[in-house]
C-alpha positions as CSV (number, residue, x, y, z in Angstrom):
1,X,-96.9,29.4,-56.1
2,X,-95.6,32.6,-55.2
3,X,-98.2,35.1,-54.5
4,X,-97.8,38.9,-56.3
5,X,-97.2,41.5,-54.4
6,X,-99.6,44.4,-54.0
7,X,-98.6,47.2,-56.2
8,X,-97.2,50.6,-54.2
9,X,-97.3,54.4,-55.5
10,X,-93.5,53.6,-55.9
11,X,-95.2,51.5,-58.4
12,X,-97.2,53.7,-60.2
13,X,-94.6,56.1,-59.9
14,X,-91.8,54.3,-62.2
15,X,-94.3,53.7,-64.7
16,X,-95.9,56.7,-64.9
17,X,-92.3,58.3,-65.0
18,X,-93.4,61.2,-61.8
19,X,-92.6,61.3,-58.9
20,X,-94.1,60.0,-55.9
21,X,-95.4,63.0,-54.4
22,X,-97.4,63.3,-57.8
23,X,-98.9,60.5,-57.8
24,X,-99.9,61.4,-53.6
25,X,-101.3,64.5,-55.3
26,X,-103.1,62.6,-58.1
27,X,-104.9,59.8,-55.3
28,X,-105.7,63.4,-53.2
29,X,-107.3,64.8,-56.0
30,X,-105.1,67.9,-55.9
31,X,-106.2,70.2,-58.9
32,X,-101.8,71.1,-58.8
33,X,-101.6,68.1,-61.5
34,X,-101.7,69.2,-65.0
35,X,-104.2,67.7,-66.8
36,X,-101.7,65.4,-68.7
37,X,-100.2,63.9,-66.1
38,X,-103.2,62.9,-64.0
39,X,-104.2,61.1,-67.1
40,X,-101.2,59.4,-67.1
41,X,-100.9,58.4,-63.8
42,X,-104.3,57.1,-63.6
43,X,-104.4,54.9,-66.6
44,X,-101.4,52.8,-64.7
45,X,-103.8,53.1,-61.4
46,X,-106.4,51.1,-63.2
47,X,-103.4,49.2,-64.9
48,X,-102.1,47.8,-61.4
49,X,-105.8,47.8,-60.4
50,X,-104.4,50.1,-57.5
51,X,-106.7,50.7,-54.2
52,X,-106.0,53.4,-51.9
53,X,-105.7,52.3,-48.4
54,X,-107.8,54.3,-46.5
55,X,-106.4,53.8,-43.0
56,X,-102.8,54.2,-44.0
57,X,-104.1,57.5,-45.4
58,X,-105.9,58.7,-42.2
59,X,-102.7,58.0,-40.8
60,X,-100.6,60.1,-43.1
61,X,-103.3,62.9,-42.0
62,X,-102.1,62.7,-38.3
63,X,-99.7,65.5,-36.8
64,X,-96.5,64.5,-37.2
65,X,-95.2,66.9,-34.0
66,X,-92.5,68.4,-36.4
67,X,-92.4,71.7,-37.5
68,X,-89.7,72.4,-40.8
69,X,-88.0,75.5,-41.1
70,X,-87.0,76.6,-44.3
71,X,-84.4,78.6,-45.3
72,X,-82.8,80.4,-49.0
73,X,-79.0,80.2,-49.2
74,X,-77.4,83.4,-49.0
75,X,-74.0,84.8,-50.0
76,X,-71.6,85.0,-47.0
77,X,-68.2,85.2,-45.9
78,X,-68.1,82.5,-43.8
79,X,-69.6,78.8,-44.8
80,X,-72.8,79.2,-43.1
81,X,-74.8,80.3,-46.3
82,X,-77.2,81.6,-43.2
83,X,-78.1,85.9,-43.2
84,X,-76.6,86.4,-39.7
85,X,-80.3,88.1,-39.1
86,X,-82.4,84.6,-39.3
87,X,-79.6,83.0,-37.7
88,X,-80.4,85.4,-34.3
89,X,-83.8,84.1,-34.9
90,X,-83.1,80.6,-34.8
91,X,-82.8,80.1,-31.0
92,X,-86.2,82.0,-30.1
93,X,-87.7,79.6,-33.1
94,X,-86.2,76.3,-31.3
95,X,-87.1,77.3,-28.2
96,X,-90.8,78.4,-28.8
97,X,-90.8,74.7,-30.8
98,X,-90.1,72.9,-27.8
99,X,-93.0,75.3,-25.6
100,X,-95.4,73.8,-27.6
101,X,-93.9,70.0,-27.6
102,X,-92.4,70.2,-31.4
103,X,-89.4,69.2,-33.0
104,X,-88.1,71.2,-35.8
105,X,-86.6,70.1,-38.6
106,X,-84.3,72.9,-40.1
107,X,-83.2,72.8,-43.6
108,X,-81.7,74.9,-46.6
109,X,-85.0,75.4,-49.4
110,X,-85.0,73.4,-52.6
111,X,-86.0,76.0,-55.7
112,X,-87.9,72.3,-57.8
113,X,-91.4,73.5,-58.4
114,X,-92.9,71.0,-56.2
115,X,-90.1,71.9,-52.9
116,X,-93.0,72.4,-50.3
117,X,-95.1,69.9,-51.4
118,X,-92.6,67.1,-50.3
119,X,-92.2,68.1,-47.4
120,X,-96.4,67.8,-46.9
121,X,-96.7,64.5,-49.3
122,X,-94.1,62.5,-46.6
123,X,-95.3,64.0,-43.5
124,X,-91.6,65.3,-42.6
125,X,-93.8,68.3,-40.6
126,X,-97.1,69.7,-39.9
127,X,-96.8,73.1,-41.1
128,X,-93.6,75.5,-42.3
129,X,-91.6,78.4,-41.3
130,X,-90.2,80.0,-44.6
131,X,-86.8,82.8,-43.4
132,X,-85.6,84.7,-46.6
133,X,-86.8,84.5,-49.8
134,X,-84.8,86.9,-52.5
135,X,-87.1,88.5,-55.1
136,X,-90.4,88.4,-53.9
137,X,-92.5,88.5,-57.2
138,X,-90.2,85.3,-58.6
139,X,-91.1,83.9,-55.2
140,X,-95.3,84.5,-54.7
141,X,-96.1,82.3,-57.5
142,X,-94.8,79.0,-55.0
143,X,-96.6,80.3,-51.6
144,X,-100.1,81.0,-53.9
145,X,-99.0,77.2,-54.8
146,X,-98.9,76.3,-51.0
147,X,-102.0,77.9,-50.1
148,X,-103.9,76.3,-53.2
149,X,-102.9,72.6,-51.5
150,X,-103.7,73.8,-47.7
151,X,-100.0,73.6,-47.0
152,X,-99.8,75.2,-43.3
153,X,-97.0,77.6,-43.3
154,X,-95.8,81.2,-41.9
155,X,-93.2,83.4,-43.8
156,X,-90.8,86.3,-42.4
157,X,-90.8,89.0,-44.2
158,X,-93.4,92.3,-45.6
159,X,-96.8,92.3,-44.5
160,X,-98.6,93.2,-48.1
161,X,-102.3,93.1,-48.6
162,X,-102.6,91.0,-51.4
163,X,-99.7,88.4,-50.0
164,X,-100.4,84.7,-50.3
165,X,-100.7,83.0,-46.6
166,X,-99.9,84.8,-43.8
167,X,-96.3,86.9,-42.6
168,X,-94.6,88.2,-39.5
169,X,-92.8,91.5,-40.2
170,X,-92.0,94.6,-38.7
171,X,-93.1,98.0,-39.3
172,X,-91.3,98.7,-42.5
173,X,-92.4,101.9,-43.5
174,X,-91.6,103.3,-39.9
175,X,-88.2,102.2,-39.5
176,X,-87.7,104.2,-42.8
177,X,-88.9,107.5,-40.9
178,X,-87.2,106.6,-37.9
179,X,-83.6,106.8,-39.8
180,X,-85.0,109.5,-41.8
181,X,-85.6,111.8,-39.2
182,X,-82.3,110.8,-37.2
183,X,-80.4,111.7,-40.3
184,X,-82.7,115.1,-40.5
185,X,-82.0,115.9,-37.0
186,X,-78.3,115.3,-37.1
187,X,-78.4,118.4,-40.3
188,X,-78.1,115.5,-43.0
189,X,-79.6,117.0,-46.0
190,X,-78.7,114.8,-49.4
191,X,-79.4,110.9,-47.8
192,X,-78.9,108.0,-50.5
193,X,-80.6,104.7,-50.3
194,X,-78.7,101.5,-50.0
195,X,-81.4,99.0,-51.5
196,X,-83.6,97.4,-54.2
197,X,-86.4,100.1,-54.0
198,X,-88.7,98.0,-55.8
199,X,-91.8,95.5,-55.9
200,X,-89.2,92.8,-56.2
201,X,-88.2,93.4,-52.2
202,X,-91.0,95.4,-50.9
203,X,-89.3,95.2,-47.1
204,X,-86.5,97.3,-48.9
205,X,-88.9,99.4,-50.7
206,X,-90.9,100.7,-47.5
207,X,-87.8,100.9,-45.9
208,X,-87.1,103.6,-48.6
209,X,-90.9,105.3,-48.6
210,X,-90.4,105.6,-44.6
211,X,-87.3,107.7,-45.2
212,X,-88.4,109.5,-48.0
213,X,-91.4,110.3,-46.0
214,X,-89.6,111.8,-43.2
215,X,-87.6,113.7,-45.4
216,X,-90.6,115.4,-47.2
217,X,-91.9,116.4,-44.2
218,X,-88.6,118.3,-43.5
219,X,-88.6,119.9,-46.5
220,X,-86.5,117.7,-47.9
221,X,-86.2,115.1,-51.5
222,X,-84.8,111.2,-51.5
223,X,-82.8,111.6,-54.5
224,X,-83.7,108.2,-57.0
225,X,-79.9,109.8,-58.2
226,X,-78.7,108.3,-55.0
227,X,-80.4,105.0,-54.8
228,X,-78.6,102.1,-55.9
229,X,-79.9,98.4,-55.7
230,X,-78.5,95.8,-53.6
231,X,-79.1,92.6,-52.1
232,X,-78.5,92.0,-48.6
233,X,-74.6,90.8,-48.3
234,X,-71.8,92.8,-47.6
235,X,-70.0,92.6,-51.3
236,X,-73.8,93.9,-52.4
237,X,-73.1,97.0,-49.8
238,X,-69.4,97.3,-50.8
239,X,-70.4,97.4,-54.5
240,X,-73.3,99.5,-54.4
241,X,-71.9,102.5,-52.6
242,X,-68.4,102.3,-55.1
243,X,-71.4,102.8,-57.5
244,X,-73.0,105.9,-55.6
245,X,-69.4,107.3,-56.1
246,X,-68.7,106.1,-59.1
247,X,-71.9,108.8,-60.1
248,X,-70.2,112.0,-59.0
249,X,-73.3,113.2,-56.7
250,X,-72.9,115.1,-53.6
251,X,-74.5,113.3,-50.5
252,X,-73.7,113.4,-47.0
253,X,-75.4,110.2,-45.8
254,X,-76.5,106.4,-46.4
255,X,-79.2,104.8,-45.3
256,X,-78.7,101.1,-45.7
257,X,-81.8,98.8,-46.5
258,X,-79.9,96.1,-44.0
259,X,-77.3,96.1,-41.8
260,X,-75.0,94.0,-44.0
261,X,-75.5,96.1,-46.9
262,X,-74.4,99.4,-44.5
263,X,-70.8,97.7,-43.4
264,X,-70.0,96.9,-46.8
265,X,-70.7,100.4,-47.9
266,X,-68.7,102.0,-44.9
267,X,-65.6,99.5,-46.0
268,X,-66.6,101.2,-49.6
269,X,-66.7,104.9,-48.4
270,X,-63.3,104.8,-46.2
271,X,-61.4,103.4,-49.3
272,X,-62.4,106.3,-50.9
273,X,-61.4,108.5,-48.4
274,X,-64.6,109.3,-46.9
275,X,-65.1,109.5,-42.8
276,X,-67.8,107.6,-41.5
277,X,-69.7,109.8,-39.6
278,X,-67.8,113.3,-39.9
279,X,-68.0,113.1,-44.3
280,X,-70.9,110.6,-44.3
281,X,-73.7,109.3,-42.3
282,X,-74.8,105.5,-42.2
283,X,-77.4,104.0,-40.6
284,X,-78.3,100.4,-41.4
285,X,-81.2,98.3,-40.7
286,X,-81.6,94.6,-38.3
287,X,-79.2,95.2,-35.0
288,X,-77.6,91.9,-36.6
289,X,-74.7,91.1,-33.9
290,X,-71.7,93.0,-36.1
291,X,-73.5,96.0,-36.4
292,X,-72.2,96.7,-32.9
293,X,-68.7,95.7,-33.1
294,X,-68.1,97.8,-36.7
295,X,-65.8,100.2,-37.2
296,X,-66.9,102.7,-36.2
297,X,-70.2,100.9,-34.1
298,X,-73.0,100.9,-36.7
299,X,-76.4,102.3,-36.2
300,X,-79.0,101.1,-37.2
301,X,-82.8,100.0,-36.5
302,X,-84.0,97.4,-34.6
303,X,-86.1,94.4,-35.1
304,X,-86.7,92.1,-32.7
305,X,-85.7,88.7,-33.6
306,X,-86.0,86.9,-30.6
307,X,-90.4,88.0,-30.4
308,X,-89.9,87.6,-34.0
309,X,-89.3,83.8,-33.7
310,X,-92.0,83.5,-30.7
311,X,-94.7,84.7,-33.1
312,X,-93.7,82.7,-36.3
313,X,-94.2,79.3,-34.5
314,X,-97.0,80.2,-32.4
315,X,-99.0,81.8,-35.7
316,X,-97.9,78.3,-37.2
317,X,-99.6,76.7,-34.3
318,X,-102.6,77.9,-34.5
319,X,-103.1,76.9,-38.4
320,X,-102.0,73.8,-37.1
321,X,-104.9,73.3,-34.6
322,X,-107.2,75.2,-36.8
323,X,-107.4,78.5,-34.9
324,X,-107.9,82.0,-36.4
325,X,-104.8,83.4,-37.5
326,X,-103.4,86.8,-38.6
327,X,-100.2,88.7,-40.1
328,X,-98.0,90.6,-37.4
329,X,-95.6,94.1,-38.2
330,X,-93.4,94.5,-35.3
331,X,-92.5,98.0,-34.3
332,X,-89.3,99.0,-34.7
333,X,-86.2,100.9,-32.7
334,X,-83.5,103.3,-33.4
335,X,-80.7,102.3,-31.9
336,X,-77.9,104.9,-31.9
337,X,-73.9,104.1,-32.4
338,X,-71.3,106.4,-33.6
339,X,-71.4,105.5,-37.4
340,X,-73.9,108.9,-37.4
341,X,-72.5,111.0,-34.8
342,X,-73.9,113.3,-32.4
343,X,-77.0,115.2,-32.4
């Protein structure tokens, strides 16, 4: 006689009609299960008279020396999908991996509500690196989400004080006053803002405070006239500034909430007939690669990508091992090309 086999969560998964990661979460105890569902799935637990096998779950608890980063697509020229700004961070990430003996596992983000928890449910890594994440108050619902089930992970982007899990950023607010006093200095006096200036991307948004900042102190107003939103993507840039035209509005620079966004508004401004830097100023914001190549060579201010990378992995490491750890801002550089001219 042919002995049954001993029923799996692949199981109690097809009958249940969820997924195996929700019946993982269900076994766990997860409180992420809505009430319904754990119901559901345990009534075909008891069904299969299902046991939980305790060793092969202390396994499933061990490191698996693999750390996933996790990227958004964005909207590129090329076929990389890839903001050239996380792709300058990618090296220092790799290499800091390998300092501390881990593989990384590098992969585009999946928008299903339960994305993260995959990855944690079949051990693919220990902890996560998130890189871009579009509008961030669609986005904090899923990292309160991966904090509620003790996912490990680290996120670029804006240090906020009531942020889910922890970030590395840089100092926001003062790379806004660092192009806003350049363009004061250079005699710049009406500056639009290239940029959602908004709760939705609050790196943009202290991007724009810093500048308006420096402005008020000269005397000075950031016109909300002169602010137009846009994503980080050349088009967004291109299309933005055709907007600030489009409005009629005197202004005599641009300061760009990302590099990207700056080249294609200085593509924008010399169809129009502009001169970038004798009609117009533009400073942008990263150092990505092309900002220094550009017609003319864009400046802009400075993050650096490569202590960037060092600091997301070895923050991620230390939730990892159980350590202490904190949220970073980076300071920030001007860096000075010719799209501004003299001072």
């Amino acid at each position: 006689m042919r002995k049954k086999s001993k029923a799996t969560s692949v199981d109690i998964a097809h009958l249940a009609g969820v997924s195996q990661a929700t019946v993982s979460r269900v076994l766990s105890g997860s409180p992420l299960v809505n009430a319904d569902t754990r119901k559901r799935v345990e009534a075909v637990v008891r069904e299969l008279n299902y046991k939980v096998d305790r060793h092969a779950s202390s396994l499933r608890r061990q490191r698996s020396g693999t750390l996933a980063m996790l990227l958004f697509e964005d909207p590129t020229p090329d076929e990389s999908h890839i903001n050239p700004f996380f792709l300058s961070m990618l090296g220092s990430i790799t290499r800091a991996c390998a300092r501390h003996g881990q593989d990384l596992l590098i992969s585009f983000q999946q928008l299903s509500d339960d994305w993260a928890a995959d990855y944690e449910d079949s051990m693919k890594a220990d902890g996560l690196i998130l890189l871009g994440y579009g509008d961030y108050l669609a986005y904090q619902g899923k990292l309160q989400k991966l904090v509620e089930q003790g996912t490990r992970f680290v996120r670029w982007g804006a240090v906020l004080p009531d942020q889910p899990g922890l970030s590395i950023g840089c100092e926001n607010v003062g790379g806004g006053q660092q192009a806003g006093a350049h363009l004061v200095a250079l005699g710049r006096r009406r500056v639009a803002f290239l940029g959602d200036a908004s709760s939705h991307y609050p790196e943009f948004l202290d991007r724009f405070l810093g500048c308006e900042h420096a402005l008020n102190e000269a005397g000075l107003a950031l016109d909300r006239a002169l602010q137009v939103d846009a994503e980080s993507s050349e088009d967004a840039g291109h299309d933005a500034a055709r907007e600030l035209l489009a409005r009629g509005l005197p202004f005599d620079a641009v300061f760009a909430a990302s590099d990207l966004i700056a080249l294609g508004a200085m593509r924008a401004l010399t169809e129009h007939g502009l001169r970038v830097p004798e009609d117009v100023s533009v400073i942008g914001f990263d150092d990505i690669p092309m900002a220094r190549v550009a017609h003319p060579p864009l400046t802009t201010i400075f993050q650096d990508t490569k202590q960037a990378g060092e600091l997301l992995v070895d923050t991620l490491m230390k939730l990892v091992r159980g350590e202490e750890a904190h949220s970073i801002r980076l300071p920030t550089a001007l860096v000075v090309r010719k799209s501004c001219g003299a001072e």
